[in-house]
C-alpha positions as CSV (number, residue, x, y, z in Angstrom):
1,X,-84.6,-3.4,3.1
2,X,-87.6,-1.6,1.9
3,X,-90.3,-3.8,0.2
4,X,-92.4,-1.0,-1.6
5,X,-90.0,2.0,-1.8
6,X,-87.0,2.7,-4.8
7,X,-85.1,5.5,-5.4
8,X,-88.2,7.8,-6.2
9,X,-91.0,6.3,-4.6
10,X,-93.3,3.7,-5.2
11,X,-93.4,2.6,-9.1
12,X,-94.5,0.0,-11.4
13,X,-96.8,-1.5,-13.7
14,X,-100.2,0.2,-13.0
15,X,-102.8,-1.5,-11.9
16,X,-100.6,-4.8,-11.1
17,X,-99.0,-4.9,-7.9
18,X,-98.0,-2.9,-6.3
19,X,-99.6,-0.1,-8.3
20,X,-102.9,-1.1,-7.4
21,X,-105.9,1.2,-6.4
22,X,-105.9,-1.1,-3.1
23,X,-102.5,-0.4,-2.7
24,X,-103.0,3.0,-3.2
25,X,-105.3,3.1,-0.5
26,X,-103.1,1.6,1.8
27,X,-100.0,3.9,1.2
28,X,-102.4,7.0,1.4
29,X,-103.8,5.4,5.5
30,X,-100.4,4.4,6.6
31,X,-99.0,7.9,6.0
32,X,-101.8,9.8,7.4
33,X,-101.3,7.4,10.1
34,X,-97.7,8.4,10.5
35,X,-98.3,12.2,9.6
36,X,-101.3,12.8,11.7
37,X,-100.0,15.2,14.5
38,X,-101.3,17.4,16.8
39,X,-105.1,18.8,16.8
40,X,-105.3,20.9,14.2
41,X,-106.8,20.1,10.7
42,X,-104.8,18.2,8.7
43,X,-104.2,18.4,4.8
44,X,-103.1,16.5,2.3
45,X,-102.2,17.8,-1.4
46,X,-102.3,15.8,-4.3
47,X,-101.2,16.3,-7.8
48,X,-100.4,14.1,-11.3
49,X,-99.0,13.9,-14.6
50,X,-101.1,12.9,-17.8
51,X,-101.1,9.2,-17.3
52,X,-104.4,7.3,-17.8
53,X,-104.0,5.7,-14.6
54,X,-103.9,8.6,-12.9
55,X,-107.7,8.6,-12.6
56,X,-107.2,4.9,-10.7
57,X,-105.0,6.3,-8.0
58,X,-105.9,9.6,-7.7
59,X,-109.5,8.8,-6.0
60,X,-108.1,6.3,-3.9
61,X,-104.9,8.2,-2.9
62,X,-108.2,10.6,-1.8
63,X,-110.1,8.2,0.0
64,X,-107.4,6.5,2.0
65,X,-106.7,10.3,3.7
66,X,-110.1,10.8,3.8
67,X,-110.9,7.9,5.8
68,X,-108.1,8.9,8.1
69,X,-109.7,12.5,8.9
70,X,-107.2,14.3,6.6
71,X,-108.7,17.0,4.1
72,X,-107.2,16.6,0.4
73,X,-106.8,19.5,-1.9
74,X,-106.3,18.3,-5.0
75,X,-104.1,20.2,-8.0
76,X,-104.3,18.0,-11.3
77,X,-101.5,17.9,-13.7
78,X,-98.7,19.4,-12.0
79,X,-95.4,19.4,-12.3
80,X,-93.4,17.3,-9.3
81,X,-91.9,20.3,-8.1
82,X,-94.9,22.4,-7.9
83,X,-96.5,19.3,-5.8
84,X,-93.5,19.7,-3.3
85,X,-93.7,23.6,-3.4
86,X,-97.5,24.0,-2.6
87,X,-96.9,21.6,0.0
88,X,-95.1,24.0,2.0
89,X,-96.9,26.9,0.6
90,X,-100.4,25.2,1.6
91,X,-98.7,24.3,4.9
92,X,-99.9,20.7,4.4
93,X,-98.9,17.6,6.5
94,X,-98.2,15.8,3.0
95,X,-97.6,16.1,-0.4
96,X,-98.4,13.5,-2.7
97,X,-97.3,13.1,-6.7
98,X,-98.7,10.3,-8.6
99,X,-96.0,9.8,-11.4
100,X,-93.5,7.4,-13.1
101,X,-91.7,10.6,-14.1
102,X,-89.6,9.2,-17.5
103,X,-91.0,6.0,-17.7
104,X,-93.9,5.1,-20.1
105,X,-97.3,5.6,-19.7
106,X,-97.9,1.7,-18.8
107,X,-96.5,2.6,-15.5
108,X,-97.1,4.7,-12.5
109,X,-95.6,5.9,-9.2
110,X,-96.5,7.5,-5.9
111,X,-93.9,10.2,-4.3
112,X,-94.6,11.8,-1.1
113,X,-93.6,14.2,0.8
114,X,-93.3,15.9,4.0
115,X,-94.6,18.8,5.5
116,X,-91.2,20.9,4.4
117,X,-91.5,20.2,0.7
118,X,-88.7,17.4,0.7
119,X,-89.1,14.1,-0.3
120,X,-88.8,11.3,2.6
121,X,-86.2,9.9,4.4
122,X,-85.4,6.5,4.2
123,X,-86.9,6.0,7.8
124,X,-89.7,7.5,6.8
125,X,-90.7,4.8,4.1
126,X,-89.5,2.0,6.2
127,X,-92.2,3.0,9.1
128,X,-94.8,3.4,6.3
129,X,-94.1,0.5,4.6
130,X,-94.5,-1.1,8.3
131,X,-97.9,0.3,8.8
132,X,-98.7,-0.5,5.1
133,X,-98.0,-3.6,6.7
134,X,-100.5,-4.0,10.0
135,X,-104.5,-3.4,9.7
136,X,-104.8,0.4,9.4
137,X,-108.4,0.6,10.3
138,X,-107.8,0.9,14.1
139,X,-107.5,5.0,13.7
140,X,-110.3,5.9,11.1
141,X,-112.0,8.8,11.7
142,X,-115.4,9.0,13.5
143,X,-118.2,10.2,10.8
144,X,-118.0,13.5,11.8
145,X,-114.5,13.7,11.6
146,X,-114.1,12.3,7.9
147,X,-112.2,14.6,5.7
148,X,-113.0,16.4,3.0
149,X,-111.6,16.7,-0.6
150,X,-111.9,20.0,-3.1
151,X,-109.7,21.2,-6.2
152,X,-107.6,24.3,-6.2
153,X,-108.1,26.4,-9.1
154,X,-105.2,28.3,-9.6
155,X,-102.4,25.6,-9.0
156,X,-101.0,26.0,-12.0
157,X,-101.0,30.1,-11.9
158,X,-99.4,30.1,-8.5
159,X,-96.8,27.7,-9.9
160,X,-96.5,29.7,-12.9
161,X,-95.8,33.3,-10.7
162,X,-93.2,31.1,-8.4
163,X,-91.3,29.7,-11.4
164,X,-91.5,33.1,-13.0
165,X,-90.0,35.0,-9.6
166,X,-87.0,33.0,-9.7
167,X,-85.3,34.6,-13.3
168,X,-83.6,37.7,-12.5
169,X,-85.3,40.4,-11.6
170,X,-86.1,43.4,-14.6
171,X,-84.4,40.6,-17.1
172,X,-86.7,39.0,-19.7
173,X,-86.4,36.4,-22.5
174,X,-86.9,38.7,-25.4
175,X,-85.2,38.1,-28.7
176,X,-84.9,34.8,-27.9
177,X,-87.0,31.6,-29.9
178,X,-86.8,28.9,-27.7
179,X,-88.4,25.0,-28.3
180,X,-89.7,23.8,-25.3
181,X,-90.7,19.9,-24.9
182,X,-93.1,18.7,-22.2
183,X,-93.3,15.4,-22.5
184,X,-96.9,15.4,-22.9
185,X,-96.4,15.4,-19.2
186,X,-97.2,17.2,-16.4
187,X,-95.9,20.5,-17.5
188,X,-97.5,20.9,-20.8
189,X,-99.4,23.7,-19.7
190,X,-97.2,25.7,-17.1
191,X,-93.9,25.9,-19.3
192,X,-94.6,27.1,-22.2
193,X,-96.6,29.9,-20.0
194,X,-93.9,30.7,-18.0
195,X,-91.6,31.1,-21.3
196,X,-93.8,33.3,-22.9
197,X,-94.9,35.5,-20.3
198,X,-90.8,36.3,-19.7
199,X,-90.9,37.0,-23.4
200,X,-89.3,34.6,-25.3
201,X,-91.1,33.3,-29.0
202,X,-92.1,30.1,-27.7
203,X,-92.0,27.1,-30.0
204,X,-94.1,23.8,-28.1
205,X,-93.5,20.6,-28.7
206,X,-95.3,17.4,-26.5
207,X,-98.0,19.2,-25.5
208,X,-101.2,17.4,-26.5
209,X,-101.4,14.7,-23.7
210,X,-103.9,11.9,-24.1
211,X,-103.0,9.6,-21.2
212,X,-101.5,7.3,-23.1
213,X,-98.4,9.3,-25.2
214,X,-96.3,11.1,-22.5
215,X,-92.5,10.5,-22.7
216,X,-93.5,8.7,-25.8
217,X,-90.4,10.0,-28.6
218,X,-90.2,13.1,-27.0
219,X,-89.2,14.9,-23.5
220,X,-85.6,14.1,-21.5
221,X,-85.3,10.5,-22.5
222,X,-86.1,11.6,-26.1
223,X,-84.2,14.5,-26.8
224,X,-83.8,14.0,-30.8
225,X,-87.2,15.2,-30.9
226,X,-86.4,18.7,-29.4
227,X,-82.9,18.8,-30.9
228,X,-84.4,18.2,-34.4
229,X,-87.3,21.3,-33.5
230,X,-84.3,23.7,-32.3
231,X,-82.8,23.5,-36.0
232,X,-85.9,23.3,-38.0
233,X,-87.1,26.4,-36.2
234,X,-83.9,28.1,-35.8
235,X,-84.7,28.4,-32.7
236,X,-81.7,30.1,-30.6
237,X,-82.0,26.8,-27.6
238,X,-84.4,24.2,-26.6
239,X,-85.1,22.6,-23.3
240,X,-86.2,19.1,-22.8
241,X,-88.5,18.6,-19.9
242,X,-89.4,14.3,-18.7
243,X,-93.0,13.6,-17.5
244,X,-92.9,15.0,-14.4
245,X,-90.7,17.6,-15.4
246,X,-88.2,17.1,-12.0
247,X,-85.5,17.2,-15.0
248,X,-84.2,18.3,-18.1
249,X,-82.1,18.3,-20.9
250,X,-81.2,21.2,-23.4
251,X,-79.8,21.6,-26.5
252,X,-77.9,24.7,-27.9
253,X,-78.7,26.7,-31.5
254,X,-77.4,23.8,-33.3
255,X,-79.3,20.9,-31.8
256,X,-76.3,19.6,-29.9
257,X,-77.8,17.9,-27.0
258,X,-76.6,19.5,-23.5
259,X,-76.8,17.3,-20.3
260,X,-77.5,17.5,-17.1
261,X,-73.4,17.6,-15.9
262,X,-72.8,20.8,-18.3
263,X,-75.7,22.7,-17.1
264,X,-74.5,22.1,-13.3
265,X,-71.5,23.0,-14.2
266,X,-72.1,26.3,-16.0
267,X,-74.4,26.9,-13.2
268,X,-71.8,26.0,-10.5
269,X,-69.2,28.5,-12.1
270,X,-71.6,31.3,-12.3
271,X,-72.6,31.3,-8.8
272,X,-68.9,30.6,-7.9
273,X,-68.3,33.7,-9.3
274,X,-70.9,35.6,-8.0
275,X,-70.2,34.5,-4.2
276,X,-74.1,32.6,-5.0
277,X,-72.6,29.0,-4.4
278,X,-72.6,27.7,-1.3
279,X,-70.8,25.2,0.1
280,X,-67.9,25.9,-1.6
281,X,-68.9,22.6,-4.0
282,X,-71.6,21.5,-6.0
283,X,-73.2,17.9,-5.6
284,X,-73.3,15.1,-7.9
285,X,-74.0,11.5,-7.8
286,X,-71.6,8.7,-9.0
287,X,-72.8,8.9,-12.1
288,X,-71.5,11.9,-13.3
289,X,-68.5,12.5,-15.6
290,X,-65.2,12.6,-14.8
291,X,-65.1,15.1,-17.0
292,X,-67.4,17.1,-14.7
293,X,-64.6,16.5,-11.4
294,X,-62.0,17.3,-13.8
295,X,-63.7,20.4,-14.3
296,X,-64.7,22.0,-11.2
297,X,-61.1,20.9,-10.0
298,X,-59.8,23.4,-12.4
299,X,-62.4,25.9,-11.5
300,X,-61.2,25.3,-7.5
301,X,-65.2,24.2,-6.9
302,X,-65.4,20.9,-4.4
303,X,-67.7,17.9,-6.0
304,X,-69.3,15.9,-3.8
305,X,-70.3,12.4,-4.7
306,X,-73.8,10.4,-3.7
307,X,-75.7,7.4,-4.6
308,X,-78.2,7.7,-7.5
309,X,-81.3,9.6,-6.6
310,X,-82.2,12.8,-5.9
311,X,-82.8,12.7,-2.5
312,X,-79.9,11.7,-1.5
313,X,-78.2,14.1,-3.7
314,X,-80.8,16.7,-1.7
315,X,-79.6,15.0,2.0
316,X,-75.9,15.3,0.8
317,X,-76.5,19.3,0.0
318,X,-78.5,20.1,3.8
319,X,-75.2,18.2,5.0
320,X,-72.3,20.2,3.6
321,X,-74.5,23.3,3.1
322,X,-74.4,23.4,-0.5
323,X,-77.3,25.1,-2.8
324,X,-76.5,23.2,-6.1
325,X,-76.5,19.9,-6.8
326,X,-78.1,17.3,-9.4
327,X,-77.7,14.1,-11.9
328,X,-76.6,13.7,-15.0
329,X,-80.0,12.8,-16.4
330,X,-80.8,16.2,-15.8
331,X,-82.4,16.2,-12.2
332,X,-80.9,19.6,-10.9
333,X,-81.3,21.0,-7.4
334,X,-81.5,24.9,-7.0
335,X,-82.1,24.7,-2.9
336,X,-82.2,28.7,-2.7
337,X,-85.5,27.8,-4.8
338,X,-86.8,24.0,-4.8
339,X,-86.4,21.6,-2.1
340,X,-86.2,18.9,-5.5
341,X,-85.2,18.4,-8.9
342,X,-87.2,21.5,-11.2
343,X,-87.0,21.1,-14.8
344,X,-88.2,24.4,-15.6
345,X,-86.5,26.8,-12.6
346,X,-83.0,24.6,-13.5
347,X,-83.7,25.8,-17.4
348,X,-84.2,29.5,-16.5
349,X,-81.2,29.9,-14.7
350,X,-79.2,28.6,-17.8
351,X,-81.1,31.1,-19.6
352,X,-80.0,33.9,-17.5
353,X,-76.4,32.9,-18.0
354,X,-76.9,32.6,-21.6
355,X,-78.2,36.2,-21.4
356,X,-75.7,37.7,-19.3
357,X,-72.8,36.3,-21.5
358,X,-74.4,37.9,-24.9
359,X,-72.5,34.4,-26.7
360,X,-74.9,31.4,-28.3
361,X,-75.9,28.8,-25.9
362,X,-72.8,26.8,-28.1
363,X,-70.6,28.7,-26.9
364,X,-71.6,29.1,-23.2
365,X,-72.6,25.8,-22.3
366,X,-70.0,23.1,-23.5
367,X,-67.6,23.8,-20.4
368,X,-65.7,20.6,-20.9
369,X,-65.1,17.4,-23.0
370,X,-66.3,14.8,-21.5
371,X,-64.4,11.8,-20.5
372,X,-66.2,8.5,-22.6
373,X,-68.3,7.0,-20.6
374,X,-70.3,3.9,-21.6
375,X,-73.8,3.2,-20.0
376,X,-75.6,-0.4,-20.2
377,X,-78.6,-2.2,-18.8
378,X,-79.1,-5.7,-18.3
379,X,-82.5,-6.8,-17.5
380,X,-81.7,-9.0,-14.8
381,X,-82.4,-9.2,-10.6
382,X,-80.0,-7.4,-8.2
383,X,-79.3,-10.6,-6.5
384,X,-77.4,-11.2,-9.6
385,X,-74.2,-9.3,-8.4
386,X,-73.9,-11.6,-5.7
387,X,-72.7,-14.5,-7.6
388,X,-69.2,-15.4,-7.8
389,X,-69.1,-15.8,-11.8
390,X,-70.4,-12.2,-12.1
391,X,-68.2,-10.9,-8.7
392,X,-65.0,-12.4,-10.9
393,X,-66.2,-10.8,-13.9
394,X,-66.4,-7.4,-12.4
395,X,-62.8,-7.4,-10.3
396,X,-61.0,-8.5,-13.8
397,X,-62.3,-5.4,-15.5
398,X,-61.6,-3.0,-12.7
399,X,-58.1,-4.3,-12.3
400,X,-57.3,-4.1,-16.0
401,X,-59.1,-0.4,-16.4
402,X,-57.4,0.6,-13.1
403,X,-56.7,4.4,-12.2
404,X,-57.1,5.5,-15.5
405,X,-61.0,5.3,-15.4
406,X,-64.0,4.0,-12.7
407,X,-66.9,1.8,-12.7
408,X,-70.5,2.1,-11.3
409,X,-72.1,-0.9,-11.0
410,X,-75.6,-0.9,-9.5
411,X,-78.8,-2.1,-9.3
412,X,-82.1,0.0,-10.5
413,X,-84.3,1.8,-8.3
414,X,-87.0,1.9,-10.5
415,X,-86.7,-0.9,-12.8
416,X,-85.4,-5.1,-12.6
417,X,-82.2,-3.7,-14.4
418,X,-78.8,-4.1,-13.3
419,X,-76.9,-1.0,-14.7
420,X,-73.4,-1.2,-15.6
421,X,-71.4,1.6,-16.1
422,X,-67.7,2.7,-16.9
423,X,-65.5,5.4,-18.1
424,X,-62.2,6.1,-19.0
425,X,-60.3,8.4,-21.5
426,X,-59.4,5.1,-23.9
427,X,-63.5,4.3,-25.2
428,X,-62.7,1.4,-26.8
429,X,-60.7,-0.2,-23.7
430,X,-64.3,0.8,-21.7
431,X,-66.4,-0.4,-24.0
432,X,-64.8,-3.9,-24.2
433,X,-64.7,-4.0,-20.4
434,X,-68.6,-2.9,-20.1
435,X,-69.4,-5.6,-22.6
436,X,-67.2,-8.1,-20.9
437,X,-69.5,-7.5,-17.7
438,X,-72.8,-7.8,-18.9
439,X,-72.0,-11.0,-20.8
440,X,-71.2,-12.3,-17.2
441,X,-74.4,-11.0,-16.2
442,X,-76.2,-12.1,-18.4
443,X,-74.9,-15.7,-18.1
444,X,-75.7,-15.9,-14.7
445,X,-79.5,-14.8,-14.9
């Protein structure tokens, strides 16, 4: 069991444990300690979203790899993807982001990653967590060996080329107005760029961060805000970014809100179809709609089913070989381009689709009705689903649902939430049955 590590990282409260400069520190000398191989210089990169507390980890993060002999490069507010891309491209030993992607600004996170741009195995964290564990000042580095720390520049204009090299080549955006909400997150600056400089009449929304307002009523988890900007500005789309911008959510000319299952699938089909998909299937977690496997059944594409996160959804695609893959809450994986979830990349290839099919987002995106499917959280400890009252509450509901829906009943990685989920084609039936188990848990908290 990991003590430190969820889903995505380390996250919580910031500056209450864990998210502590101290434990910052800490996190920063056991991986350096774990990363540190071979003679040659090693470097860390380190990049942020618009959080206030940014400024309490960020010089800590630095100090810890530091103190270890590592040099940091540091890239500001950057989108996560970018983080894991320069990693590579910098051919650094780590890459670090300090984000709680969708959650509020109260919060904050460390991701890391490794030397290939992907984001840690389970292993990985354990033996970190172990040395976060033991003294870590055995293997500081002599004086003369004490790294060094410096900004890059143009981290944002190399992201912004990258991002702009993966739309089709001699294809643009013009004619199209498009709304495009950051978050007041880490992408405030580089989408909107990339947007415009492929042509399109850019309409920006969330992007006056001040540390304190990102995912605030807008970005992923708020979508009304972009939905309600694509009518009052006509506009012909609009794409949702979170605060780290690892995900999105779009809505078509008429503000209808398009998730993250439609926008694999549309991009499934047209790769299917171009002899682009590999794998023969695309990758999902259990979380996403029956609808969606319904679907890609008809279309003869595989769907291949993974715990909730990312990374495993990531793991799952370098095991069957498959190049697209993602969540329903928008985290999509385009492994010819990103080793994670990118927001922005994800939104352009929708974009060229849209453009290639010469029909309204409307009519190109809503691939198929989707199944109801009732979502609920119960603020309560994972321990919780151990107890028999609860256990008894969940096997009556699954026996009277039976084939003719499913349940996904799990605890969060990133919050002390137990989330409860169900779906079935009769909603009301679901509904009752969702209700039915988060009465029983909360009874038992």
């Amino acid at each position: 069991m990991r003590k430190y590590f969820g889903t995505d990282g380390i996250r919580g409260r910031a500056n209450q444990e864990p998210m502590t400069a101290e434990m910052a520190l800490r996190v920063a000398q056991a991986a350096a300690s774990l990363f540190k191989r071979g003679d040659h210089r090693h470097r860390v990169v380190i990049g942020k979203d618009t959080r206030l507390s940014g400024y309490l980890l960020e010089p800590a993060l630095t100090a810890g790899f530091i103190a270890k002999g590592m040099d940091v490069i540091l890239l500001g507010p950057l989108p996560t993807p970018a983080v894991a891309m320069l990693t590579k491209s910098l051919r650094a030993d780590i890459g670090v982001m300090i984000s709680a992607s969708h959650n509020p600004y109260e919060d904050n996170g460390i991701k890391l990653f490794g030397p290939d741009g992907g984001k840690l195995s389970d292993e990985l964290e354990l033996q970190i967590e172990a040395r976060m564990e033991s003294p870590n000042g055995d293997d500081l580095a002599a004086p003369a060996e004490i790294g060094r720390a410096s900004r890059l520049d143009d981290a944002i204009g190399r992201y912004v080329e990258y991002a702009k090299a993966t739309y089709p080549s001699g294809c643009n955006l013009e004619g199209l107005k498009i709304v495009i909400d950051c978050a007041n997150g880490a992408a405030y600056k580089v989408a909107p760029t990339v947007l415009w400089e492929l042509g399109a009449e850019v309409v920006p929304v969330a992007v006056a961060p001040d540390g304190r307002n990102i995912n605030h009523n807008c970005g992923a988890t708020h979508p009304q805000t972009m939905q309600e900007a694509v009518v009052a500005h006509r506009a012909d789309l609009g794409i949702a970014l979170d605060g780290d911008a690892d995900r999105l959510i779009m809505a078509d000319e008429n503000g209808n809100r398009i998730d993250g299952d439609q926008l694999m699938a549309l991009i499934a089909r047209s790769w299917n179809k171009t002899g682009r998909l590999k794998g023969g299937a695309l990758v999902a977690t259990v979380m996403s709609n029956l609808g969606l496997e319904r679907y890609l059944d008809k279309e003869k594409i595989g769907l291949i089913r993974t715990p909730v996160g990312d990374r495993y959804v990531v793991e799952a695609m370098k095991e069957h070989g498959c190049n697209v893959g993602g969540e329903q809450s928008g985290h999509i994986v385009l492994s010819d381009y990103c080793t994670t979830g990118d927001g922005l990349i994800a939104a352009l290839q929708i974009l060229s689709v849209i453009r290639e099919s010469g029909h309204p987002a409307s009519e190109t995106c809503a691939l198929f009705k989707p199944v109801p499917q009732i979502l609920q959280n119960v603020r309560a400890p994972a321990s919780v689903l151990d107890l028999a009252p609860v256990r008894d509450a969940i096997e009556r509901a699954e026996k009277h649902l039976g084939a003719a829906g499913r349940f996904v009943i799990r605890k969060s990685g990133t919050e002390p939430l137990v989330r409860v989920m169900a779906e079935g084609d009769d909603g009301a039936l679901v509904q009752k049955l969702v209700n039915d188990i988060c009465e029983a848990v909360q009874k038992a908290v």
